[in-house]
N, C-alpha and C positions, 0 to 999 in steps of 0.2 A: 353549535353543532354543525360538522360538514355535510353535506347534500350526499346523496346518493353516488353522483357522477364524483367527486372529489374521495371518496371511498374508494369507489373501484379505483381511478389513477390511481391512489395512494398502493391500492395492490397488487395493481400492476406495476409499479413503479417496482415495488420491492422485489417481486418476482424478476425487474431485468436483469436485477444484477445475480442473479442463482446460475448463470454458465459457467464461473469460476473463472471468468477470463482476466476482472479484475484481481484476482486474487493471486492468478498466477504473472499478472503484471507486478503489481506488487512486491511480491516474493522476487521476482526475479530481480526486482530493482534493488532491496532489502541486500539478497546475494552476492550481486555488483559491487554495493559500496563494499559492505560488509567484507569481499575480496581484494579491492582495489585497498581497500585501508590496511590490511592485511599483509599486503605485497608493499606497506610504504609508497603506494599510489594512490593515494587516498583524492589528492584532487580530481582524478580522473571519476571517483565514484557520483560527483557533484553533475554526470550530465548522464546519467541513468533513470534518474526518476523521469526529466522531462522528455526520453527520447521514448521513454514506456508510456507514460501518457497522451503522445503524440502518435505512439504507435497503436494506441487502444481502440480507437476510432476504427483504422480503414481492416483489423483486423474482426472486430466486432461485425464490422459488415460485409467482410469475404466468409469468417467463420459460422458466425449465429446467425446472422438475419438469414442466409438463404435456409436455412432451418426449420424457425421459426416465426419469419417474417419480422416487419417492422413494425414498430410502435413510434405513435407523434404523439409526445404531449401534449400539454396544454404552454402557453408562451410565458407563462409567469413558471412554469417547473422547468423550462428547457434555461429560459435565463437564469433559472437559480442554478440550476445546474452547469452551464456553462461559468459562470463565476464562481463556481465551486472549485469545479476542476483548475484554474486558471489560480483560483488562492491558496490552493493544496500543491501544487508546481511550485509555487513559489516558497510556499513556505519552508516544504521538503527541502527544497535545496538552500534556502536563509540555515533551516536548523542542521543541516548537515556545513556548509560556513560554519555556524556557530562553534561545532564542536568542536572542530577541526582548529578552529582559533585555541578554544580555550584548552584545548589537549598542547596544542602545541606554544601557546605562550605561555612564559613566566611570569605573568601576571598576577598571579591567581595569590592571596592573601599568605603568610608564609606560618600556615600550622596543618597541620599535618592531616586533620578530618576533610578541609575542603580538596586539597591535592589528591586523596586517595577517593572521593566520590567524581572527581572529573573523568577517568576512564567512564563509566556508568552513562554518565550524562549524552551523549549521541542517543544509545537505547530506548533514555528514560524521554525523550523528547520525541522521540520516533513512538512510542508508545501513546503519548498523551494527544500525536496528529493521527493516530489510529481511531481514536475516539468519534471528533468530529465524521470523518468516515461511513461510521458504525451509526450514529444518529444520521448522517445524510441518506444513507442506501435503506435505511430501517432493515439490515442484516446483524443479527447478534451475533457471528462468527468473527465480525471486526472488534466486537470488545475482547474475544477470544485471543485475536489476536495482538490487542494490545496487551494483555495477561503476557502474553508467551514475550513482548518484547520489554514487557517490566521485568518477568524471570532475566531475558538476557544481559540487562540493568543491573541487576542483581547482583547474579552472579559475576559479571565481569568485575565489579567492587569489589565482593568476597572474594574470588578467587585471583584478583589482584593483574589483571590481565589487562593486555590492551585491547580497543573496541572494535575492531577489526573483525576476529575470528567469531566472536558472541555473537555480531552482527550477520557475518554470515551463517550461523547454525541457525538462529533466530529468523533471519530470509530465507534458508531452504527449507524451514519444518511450514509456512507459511504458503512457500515453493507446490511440495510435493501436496499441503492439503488443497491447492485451488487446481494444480494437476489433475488431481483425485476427481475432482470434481465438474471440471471439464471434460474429463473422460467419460464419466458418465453421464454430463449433459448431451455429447456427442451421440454414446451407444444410445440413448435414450429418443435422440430426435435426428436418426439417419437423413443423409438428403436423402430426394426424390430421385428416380433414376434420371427425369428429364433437365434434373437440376446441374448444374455447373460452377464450380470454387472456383 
């Protein structure tokens, strides 16, 4: 059983990520590919996730911290954490490759069930690195949204579509719910007058 001190981090850990700032990184990354694929620029969607990630940092600390102040973990949750983000970067952009391979090569076994689940496959991969996510932050809104990007999986199979457009409906409903949410972290926790973005 964890000590007392390893309780509260744990709830304040969960409480940092509730500005929706990740969420609207995210989403906006999601959108990106999800357009760039869309437009037949699909490579271009492969340098969205790590520019949102790299952008998450110095905006976390012009937007919220003057807010709410800052928190230091403890050095075994900041290295987890910092290896987290660094293998979530990478993988985002491995499984976005990925798809992009397997959408676009003729590789793929010649009957007819696996070529018609390959559109899906981006989604369905985007979906199950939502997960880890959702156990790292201990926020349930990320299994939510791994839900909304199995739907977008789905549907792009069923409705026989390329992954593009699904990708991005699927990144802006993602979009507008960490928007949502960031906006009412903001009305929620005004700077101070003497304060300065």
């Amino acid at each position: 059983m964890s000590n007392p001190i390893e309780q509260l981090e744990r709830k304040v850990f969960q409480s940092f990520w509730d500005d929706g700032l990740m969420d609207s990184m995210l989403g906006f990354a999601l959108s990106a590919i999800g357009f760039a694929w869309w437009q037949d620029a699909f490579i271009w969607g492969i340098f969205f996730p790590p520019l949102c990630a790299t952008l998450w940092f110095p905006l976390r600390k012009r937007v919220v911290e003057p807010r709410i102040g800052y928190v230091e973990f403890s050095g075994t949750r900041e290295l987890k954490g910092r290896g987290f983000r660094m293998n979530m970067i990478a993988l985002l952009a491995g499984t976005m490759l990925l798809g992009v391979f397997l959408f676009l090569s003729g590789s793929i076994p010649d009957t007819d069930l696996p070529r018609t689940l390959v559109p899906g496959l981006p989604a369905f991969l985007l979906a199950l690195m939502a997960l880890p996510l959702a156990f790292f932050t201990g926020c349930r809104r990320f299994f939510i949204y791994a839900l909304v990007l199995l739907a977008v999986s789905t549907s792009t199979i069923y409705l026989g579509l390329d992954p593009g457009l699904p990708i991005l409906v699927g990144g802006a409903v993602i979009l507008v719910n960490g928007l949502t949410i960031l906006i009412r972290f903001l009305t929620a926790h005004p700077l101070d007058s003497g304060t300065s973005v």
